[in-house]
C-alpha positions in Angstrom: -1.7 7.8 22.2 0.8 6.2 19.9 -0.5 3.6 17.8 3.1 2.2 16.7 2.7 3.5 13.5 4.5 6.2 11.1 2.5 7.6 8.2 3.3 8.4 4.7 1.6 10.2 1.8 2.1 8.9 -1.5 0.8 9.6 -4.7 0.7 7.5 -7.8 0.6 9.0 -11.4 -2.0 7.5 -13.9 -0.7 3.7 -15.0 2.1 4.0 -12.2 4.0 0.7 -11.1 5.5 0.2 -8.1 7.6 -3.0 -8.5 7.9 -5.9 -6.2 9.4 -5.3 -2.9 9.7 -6.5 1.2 9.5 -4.2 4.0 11.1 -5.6 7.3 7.8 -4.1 9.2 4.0 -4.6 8.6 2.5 -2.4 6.2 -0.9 -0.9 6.3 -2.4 0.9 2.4 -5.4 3.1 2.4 -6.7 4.1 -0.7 -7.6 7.9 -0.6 -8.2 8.3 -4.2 -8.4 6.1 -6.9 -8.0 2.1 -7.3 -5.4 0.2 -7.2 -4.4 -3.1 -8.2 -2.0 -4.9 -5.0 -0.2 -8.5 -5.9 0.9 -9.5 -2.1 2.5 -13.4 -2.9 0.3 -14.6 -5.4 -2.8 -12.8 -4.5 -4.0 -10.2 -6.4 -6.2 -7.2 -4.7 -7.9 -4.9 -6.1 -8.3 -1.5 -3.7 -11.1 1.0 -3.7 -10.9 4.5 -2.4 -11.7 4.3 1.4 -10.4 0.9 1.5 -7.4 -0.6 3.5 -5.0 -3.0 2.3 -2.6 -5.2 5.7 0.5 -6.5 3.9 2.6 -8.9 6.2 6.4 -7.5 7.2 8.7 -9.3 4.7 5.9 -10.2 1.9 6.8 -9.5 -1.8 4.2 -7.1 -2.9 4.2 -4.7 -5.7 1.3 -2.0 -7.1 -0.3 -0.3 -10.1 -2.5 2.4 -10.2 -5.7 1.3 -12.4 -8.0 2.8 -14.7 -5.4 5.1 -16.2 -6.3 7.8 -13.2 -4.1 8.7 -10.5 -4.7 7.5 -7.0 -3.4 9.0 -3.6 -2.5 6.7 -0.7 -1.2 6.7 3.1 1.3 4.0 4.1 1.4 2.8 7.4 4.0 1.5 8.9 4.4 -0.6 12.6 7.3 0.7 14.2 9.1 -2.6 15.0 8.8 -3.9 18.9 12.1 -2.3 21.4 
């Protein structure tokens, strides 16, 4: 079954930053390892290992990996509508 989704691995290094940026499609974050800190507009999330972040298509978000330890993540992505 296709869920409308494409998956990606990524992997922050300790005290990363991932600066602000859109995506034309909605965006799904789970937290594999680690904790990481998510600004999404002006609200600030902070995302535990297991845990799963939905970030709007075309919202200004940007990340940093916390507690000076790595964390791993999959990025979802919704394929956009044909």
């Amino acid at each position: 079954m296709d869920a409308g989704y494409k998956l990606y691995r990524a992997d922050l290094s300790a005290d990363s930053f991932v600066p602000y940026h859109t995506h034309d499609e909605d965006e799904v974050i789970l937290v594999l390892d680690g904790r990481v800190k998510m600004i999404v507009e002006e609200t600030e999330v902070v995302i535990d290992e297991g845990h799963l972040l939905y970030v709007e298509a075309r919202a200004i978000h940007c990340a940093k990996s916390l507690d000076e330890n790595p964390a791993s993540l999959v990025l979802g992505f919704r394929a956009k509508a044909a």
